[in-house]
N, CA, C and O of each residue as an XYZ file, in Angstrom:
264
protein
N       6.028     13.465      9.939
C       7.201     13.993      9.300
C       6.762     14.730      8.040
O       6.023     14.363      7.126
N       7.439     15.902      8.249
C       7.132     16.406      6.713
C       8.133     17.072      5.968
O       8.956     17.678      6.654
N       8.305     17.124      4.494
C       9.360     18.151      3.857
C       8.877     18.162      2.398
O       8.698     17.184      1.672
N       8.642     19.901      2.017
C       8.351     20.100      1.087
C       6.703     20.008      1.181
O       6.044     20.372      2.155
N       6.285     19.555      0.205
C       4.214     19.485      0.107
C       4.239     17.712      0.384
O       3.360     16.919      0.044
N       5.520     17.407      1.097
C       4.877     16.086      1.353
C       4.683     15.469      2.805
O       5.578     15.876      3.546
N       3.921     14.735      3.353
C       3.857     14.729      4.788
C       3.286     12.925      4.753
O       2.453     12.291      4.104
N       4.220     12.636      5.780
C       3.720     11.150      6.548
C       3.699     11.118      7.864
O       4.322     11.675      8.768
N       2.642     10.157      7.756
C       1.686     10.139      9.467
C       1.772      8.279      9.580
O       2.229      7.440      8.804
N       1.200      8.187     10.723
C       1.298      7.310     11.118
C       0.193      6.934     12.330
O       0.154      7.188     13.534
N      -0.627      6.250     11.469
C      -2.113      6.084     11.787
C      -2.288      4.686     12.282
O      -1.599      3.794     11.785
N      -3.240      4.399     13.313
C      -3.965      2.239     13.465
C      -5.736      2.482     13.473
O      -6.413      1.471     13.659
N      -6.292      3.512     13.317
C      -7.613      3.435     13.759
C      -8.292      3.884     12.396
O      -7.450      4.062     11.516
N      -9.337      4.066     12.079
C     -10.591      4.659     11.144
C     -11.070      6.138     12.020
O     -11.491      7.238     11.664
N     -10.784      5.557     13.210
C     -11.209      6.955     13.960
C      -9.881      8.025     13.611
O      -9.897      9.238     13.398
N      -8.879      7.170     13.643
C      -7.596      8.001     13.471
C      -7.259      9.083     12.263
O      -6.719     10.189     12.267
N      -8.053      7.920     10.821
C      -8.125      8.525      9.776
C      -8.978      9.923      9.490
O      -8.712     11.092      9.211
N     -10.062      9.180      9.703
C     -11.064     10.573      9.876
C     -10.357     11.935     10.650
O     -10.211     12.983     10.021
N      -9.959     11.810     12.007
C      -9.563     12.734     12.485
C      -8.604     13.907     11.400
O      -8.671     15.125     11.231
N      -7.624     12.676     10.752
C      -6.383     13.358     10.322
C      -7.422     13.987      9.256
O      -7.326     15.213      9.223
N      -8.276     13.517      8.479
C      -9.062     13.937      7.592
C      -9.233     15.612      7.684
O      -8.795     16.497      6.949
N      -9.952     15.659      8.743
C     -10.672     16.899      9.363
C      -9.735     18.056      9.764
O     -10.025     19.232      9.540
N      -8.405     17.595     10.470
C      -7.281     17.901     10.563
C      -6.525     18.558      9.298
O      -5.938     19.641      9.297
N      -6.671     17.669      8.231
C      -5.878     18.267      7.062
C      -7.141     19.150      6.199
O      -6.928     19.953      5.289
N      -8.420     18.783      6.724
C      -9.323     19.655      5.870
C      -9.139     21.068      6.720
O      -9.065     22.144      6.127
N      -9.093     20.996      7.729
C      -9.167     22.796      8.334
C      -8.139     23.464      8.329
O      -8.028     24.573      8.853
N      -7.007     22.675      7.553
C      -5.377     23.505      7.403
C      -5.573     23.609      6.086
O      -5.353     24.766      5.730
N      -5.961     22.757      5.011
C      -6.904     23.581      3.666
C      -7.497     24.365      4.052
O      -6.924     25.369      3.632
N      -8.457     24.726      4.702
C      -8.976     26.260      4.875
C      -8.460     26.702      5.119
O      -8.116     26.990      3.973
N      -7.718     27.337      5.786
C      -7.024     28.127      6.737
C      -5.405     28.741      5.342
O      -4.909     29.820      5.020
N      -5.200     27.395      4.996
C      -3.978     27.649      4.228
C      -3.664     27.938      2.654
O      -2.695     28.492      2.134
N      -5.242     27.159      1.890
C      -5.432     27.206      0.670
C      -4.959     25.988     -0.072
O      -5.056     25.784     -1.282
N      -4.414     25.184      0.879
C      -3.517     23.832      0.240
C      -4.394     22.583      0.419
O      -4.984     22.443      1.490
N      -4.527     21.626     -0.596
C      -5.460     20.825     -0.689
C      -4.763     19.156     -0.135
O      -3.532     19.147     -0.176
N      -5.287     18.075      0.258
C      -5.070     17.037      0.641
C      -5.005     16.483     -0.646
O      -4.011     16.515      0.079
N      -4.995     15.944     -1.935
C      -4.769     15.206     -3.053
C      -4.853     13.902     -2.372
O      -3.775     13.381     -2.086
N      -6.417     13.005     -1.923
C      -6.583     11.733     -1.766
C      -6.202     10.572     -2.733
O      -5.991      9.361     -2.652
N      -6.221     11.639     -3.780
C      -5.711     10.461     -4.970
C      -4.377     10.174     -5.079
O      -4.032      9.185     -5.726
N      -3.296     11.129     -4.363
C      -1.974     10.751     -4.200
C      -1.445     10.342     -2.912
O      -0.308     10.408     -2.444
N      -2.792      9.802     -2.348
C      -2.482      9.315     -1.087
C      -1.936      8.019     -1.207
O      -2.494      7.484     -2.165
N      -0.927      7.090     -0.578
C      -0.387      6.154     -0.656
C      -0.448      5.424      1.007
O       0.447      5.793      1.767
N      -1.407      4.488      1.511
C      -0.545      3.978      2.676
C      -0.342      2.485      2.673
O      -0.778      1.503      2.072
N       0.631      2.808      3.747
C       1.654      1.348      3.834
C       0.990      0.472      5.206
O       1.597      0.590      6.271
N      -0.222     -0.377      5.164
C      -0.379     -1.089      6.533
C       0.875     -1.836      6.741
O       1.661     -2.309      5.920
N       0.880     -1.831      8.243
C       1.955     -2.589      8.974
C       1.682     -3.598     10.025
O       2.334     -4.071     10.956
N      -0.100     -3.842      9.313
C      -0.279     -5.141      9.608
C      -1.141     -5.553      9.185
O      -1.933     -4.779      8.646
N      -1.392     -6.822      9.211
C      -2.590     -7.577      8.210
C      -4.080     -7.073      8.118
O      -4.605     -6.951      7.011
N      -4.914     -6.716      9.539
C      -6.049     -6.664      9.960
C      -6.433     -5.140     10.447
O      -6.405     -4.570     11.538
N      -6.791     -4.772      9.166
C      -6.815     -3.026      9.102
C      -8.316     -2.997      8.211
O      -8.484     -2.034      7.462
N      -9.214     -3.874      8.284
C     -10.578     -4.101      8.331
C     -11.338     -2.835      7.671
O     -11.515     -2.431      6.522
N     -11.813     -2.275      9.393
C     -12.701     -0.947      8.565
C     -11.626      0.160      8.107
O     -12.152      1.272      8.066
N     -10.726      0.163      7.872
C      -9.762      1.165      7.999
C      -9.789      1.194      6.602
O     -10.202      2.157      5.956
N      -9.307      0.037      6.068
C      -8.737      0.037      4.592
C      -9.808      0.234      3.485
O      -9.743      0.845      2.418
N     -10.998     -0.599      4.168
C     -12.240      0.193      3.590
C     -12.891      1.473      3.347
O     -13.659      1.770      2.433
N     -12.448      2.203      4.342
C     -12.472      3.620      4.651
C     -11.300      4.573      3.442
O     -11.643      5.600      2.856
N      -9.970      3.928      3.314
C      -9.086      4.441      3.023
C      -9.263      3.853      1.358
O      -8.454      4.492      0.685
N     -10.013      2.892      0.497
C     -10.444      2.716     -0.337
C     -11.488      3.307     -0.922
O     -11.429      3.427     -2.146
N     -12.555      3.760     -0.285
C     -13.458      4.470     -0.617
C     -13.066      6.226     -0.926
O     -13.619      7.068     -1.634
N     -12.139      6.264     -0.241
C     -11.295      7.857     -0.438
C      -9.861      7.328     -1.168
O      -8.714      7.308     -0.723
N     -10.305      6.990     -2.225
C      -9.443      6.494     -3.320
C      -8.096      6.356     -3.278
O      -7.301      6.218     -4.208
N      -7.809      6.436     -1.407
C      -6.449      5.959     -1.482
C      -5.231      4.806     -1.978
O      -5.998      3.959     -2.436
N      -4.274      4.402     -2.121
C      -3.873      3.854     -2.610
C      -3.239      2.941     -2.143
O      -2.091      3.172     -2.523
N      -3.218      1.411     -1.149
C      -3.261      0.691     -0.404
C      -1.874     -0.182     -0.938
O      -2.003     -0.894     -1.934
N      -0.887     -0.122     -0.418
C       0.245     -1.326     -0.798
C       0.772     -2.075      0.222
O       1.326     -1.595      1.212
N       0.597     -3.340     -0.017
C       0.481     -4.238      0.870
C       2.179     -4.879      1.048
O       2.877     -5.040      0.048
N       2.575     -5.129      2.147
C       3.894     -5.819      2.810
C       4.652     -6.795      1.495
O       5.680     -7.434      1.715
């Protein structure tokens, strides 16, 4: 879903993340508009998100828990 410069997805994998990664990096090229990881916010919607959240911590996302 998106409106305005803001967009939510709806991800379960590390593979998933990355993808969207690569995904939102080649629509920055293409578009000139940047991903802002630091205003990234996600919401797990379940407990056991392992390598994911690690992944999504290291790209300084911003993790809020249930």
């Amino acid at each position: 879903m998106a409106y305005a410069d803001d967009l939510t997805t709806f991800i379960k994998s590390l593979e998933e993340w990355n993808c969207l990664k690569d995904i939102m990096d080649l629509f920055g090229r293409a578009s000139n508009a940047k991903l802002n990881l630091k205003k990234t916010v996600a919401f797990p919607l379940y407990k056991n998100v392992g390598a994911l959240s690690q992944a999504l911590q290291q790209d300084h996302v911003v993790i809020h828990s249930a």
